[in-house]
Short mmCIF file of the C-alpha atoms (twelve columns), coordinates in Angstrom:
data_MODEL
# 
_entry.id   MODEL 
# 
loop_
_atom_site.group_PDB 
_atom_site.id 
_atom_site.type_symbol 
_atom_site.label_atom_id 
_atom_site.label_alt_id 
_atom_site.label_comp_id 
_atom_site.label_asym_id 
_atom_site.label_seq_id 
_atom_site.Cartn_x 
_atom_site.Cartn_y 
_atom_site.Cartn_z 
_atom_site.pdbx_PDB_model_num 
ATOM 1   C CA . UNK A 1   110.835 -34.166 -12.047 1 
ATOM 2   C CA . UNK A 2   111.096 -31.377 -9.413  1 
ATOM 3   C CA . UNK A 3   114.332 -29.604 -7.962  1 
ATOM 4   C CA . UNK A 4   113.269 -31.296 -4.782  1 
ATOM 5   C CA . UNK A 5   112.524 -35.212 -5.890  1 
ATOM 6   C CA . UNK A 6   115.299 -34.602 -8.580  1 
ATOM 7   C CA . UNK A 7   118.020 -34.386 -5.936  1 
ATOM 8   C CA . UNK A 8   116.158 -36.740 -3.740  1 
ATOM 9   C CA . UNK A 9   116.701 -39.194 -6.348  1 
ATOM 10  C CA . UNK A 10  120.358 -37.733 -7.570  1 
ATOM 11  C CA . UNK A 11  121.302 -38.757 -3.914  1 
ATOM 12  C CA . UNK A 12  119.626 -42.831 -4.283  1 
ATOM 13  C CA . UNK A 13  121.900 -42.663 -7.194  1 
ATOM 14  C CA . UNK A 14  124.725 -42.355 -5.256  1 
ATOM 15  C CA . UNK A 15  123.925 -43.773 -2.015  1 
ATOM 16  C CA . UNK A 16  122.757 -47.107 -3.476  1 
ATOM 17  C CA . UNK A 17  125.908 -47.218 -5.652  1 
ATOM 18  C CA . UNK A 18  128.075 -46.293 -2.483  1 
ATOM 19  C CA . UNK A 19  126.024 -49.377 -0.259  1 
ATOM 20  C CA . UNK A 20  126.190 -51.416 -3.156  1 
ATOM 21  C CA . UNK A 21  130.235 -50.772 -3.934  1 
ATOM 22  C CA . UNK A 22  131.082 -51.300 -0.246  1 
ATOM 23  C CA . UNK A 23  129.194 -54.943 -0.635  1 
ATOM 24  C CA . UNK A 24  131.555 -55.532 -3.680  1 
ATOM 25  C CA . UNK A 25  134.264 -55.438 -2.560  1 
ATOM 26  C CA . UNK A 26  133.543 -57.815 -0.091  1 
ATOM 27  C CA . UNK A 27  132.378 -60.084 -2.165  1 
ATOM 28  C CA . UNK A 28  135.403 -60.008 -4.497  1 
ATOM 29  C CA . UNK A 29  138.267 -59.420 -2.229  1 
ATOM 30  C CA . UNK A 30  137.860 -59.171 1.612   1 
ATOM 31  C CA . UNK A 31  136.068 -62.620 1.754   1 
ATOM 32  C CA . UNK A 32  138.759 -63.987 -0.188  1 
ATOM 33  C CA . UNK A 33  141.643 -62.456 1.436   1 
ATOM 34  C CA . UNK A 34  140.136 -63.428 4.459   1 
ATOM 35  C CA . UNK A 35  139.776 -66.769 3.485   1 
ATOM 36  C CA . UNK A 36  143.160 -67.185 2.725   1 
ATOM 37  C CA . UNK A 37  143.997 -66.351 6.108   1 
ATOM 38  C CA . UNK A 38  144.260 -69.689 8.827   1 
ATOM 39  C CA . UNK A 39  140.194 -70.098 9.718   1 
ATOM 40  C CA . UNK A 40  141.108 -68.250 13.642  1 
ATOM 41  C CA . UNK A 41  141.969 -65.396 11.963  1 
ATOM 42  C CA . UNK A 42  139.931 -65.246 9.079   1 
ATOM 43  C CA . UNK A 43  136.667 -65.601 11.729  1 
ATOM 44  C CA . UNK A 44  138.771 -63.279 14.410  1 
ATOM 45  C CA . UNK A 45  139.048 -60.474 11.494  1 
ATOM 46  C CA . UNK A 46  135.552 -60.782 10.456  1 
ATOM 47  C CA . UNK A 47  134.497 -60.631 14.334  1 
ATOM 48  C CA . UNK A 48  136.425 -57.420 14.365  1 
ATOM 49  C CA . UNK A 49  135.039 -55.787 10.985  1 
ATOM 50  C CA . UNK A 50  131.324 -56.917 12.187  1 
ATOM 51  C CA . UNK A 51  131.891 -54.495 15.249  1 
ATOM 52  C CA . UNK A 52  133.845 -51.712 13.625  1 
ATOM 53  C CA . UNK A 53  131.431 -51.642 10.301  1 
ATOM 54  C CA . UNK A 54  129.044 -49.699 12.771  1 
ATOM 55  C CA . UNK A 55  129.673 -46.620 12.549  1 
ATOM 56  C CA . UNK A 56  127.352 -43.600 11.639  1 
ATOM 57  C CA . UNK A 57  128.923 -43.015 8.326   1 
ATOM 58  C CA . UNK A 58  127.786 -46.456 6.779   1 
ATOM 59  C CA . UNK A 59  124.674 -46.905 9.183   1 
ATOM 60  C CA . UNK A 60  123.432 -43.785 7.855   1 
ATOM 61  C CA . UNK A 61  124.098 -44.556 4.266   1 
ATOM 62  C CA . UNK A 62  122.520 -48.525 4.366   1 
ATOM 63  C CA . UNK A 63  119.374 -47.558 6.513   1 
ATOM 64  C CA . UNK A 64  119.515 -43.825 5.245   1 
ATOM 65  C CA . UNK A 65  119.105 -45.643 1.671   1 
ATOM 66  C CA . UNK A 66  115.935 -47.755 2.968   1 
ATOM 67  C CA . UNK A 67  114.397 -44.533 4.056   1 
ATOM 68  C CA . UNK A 68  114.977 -42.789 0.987   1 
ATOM 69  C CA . UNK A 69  113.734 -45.761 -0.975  1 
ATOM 70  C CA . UNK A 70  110.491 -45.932 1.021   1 
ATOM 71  C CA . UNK A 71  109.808 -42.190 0.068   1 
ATOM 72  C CA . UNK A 72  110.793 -42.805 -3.335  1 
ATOM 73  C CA . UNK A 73  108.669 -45.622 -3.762  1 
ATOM 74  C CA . UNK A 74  105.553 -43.511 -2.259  1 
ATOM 75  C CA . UNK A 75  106.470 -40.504 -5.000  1 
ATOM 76  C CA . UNK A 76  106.012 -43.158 -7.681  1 
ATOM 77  C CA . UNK A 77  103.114 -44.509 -6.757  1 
ATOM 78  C CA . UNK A 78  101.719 -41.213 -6.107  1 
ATOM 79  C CA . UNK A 79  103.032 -40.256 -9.777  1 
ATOM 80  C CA . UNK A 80  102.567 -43.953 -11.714 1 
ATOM 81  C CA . UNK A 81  101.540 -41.206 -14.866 1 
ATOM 82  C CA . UNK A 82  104.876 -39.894 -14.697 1 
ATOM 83  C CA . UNK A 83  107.448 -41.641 -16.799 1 
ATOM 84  C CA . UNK A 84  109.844 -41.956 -13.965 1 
ATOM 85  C CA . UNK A 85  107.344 -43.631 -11.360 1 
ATOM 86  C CA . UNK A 86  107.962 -46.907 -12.671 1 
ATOM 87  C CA . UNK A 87  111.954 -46.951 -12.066 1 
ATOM 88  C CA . UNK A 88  111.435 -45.207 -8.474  1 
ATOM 89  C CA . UNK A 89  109.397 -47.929 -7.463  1 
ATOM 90  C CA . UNK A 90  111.192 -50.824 -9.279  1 
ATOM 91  C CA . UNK A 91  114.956 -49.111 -7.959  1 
ATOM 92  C CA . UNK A 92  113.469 -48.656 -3.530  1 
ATOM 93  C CA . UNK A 93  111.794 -52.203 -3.914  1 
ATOM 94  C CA . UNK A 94  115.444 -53.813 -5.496  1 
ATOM 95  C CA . UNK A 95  117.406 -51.510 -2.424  1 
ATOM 96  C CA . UNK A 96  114.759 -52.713 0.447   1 
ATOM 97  C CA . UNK A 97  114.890 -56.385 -0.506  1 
ATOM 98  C CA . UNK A 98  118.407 -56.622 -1.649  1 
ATOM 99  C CA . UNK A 99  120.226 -54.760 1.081   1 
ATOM 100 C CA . UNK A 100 117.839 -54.148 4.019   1 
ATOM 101 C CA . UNK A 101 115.772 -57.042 4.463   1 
ATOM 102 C CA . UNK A 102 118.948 -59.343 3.678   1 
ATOM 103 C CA . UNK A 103 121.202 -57.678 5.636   1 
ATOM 104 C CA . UNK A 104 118.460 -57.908 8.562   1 
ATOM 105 C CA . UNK A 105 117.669 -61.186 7.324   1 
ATOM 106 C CA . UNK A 106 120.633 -62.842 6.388   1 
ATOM 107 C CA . UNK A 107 123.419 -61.535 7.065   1 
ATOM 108 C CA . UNK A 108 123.283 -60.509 11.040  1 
ATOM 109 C CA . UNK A 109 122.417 -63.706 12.181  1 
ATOM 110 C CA . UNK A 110 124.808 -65.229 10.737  1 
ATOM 111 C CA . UNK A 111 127.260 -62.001 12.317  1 
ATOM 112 C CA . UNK A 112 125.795 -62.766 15.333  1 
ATOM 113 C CA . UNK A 113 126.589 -66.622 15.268  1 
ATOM 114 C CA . UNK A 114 129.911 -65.791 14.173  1 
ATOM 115 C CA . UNK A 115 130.290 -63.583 17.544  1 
ATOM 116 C CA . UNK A 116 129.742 -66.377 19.223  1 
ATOM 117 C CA . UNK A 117 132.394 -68.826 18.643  1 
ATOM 118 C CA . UNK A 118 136.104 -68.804 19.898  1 
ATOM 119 C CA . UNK A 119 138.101 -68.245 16.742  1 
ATOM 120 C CA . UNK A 120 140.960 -70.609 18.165  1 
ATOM 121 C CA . UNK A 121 138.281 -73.446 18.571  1 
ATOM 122 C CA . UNK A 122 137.311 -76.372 16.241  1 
ATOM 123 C CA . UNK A 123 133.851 -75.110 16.592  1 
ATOM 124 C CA . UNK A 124 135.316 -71.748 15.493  1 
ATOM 125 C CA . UNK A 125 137.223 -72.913 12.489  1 
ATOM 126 C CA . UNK A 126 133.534 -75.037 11.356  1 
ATOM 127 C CA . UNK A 127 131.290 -71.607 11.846  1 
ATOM 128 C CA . UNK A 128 133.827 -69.904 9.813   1 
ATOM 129 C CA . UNK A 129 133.975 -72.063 7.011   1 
ATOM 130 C CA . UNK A 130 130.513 -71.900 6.589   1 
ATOM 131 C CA . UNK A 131 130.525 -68.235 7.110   1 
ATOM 132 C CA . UNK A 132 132.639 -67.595 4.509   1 
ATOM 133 C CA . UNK A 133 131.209 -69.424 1.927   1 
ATOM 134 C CA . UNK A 134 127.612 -68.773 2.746   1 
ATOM 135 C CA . UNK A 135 127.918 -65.248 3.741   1 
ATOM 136 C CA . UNK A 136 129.895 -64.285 0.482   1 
ATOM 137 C CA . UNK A 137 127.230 -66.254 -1.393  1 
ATOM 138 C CA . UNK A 138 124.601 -64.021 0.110   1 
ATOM 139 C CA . UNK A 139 126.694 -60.597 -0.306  1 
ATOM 140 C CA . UNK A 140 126.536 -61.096 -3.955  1 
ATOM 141 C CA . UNK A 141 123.159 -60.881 -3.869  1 
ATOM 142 C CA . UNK A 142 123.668 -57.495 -1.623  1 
ATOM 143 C CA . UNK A 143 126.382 -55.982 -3.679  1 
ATOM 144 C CA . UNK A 144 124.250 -56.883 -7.427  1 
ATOM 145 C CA . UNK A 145 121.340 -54.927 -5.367  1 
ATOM 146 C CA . UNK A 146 122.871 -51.848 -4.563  1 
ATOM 147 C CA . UNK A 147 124.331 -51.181 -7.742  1 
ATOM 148 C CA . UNK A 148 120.945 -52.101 -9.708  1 
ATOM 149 C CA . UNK A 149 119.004 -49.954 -7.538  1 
ATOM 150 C CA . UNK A 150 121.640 -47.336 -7.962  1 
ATOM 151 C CA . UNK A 151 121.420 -47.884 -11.840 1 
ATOM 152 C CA . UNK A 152 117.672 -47.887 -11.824 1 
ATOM 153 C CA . UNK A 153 117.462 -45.012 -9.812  1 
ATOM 154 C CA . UNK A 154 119.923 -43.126 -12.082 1 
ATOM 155 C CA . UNK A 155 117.343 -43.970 -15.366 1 
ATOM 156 C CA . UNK A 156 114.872 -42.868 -13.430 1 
ATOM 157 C CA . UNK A 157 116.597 -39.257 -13.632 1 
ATOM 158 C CA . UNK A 158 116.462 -39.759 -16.862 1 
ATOM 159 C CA . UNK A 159 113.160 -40.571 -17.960 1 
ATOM 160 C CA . UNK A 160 112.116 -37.722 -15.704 1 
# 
């Protein structure tokens, strides 16, 4: 492995784990502190972390990630002799699906329809409950993703 795709991947190491760590600790204790909460201000919380979650810092590390997966997953293919190409591809394809196409998939529509409602309303409180549980169920899936692909990534460093 080259200085260049070495630190390439050196940074999917830790960008993956970083994506994948923020998803974790969603799914094991801001859904559930949130859920403790009365459903208006569990779903009035979440409204406000949906909004403030954009920022460049994390926007460039989640979609950053999907770039850097998509050239990682070309190097491999380009090298499938090496014995590194393997994990590239196998570590982008886990990031893409796991935390870009659910996240795109998933998880903002169901943001979206949880922008929607009035916290305060019964309608509200019924989104939310199925937010919470769905959404969390889903995250999971998001936070086991990013810290495979991180994992992956890292034995890819390895092998090369």
């Amino acid at each position: 492995m080259d200085g260049f795709l070495f630190a390439l991947t050196l940074a999917a190491v830790v960008g993956a784990g970083v994506v994948g760590g923020v998803f974790f600790a969603f799914s094991n204790f801001v859904m559930r502190a949130l859920g403790r909460l009365r459903p208006s201000e569990g779903a009035a919380a979440m409204q406000s972390i949906n909004i403030t979650v954009i920022t460049p810092a994390f926007m460039t590390a989640l979609f950053g990630m999907g770039l850097v997966s998509l050239v990682l997953i070309a190097w491999g293919l380009a090298d499938l002799d090496e014995p590194y190409a393997g994990w590239l591809i196998a570590a982008g394809v886990i990031y893409l699906i796991g935390e870009i196409a659910t996240t795109g998939g998933y998880h903002v529509p169901r943001n979206n329809a949880l922008a929607q409602v009035d916290p305060e309303s019964e309608e509200g409180a019924r989104v939310w409950q199925t937010y919470l549980v769905e959404w969390t169920r889903m995250n999971h899936v998001r936070a086991a993703a990013g810290l495979a692909a991180s994992a992956l990534f890292a034995v890819a460093l390895q092998a090369g």
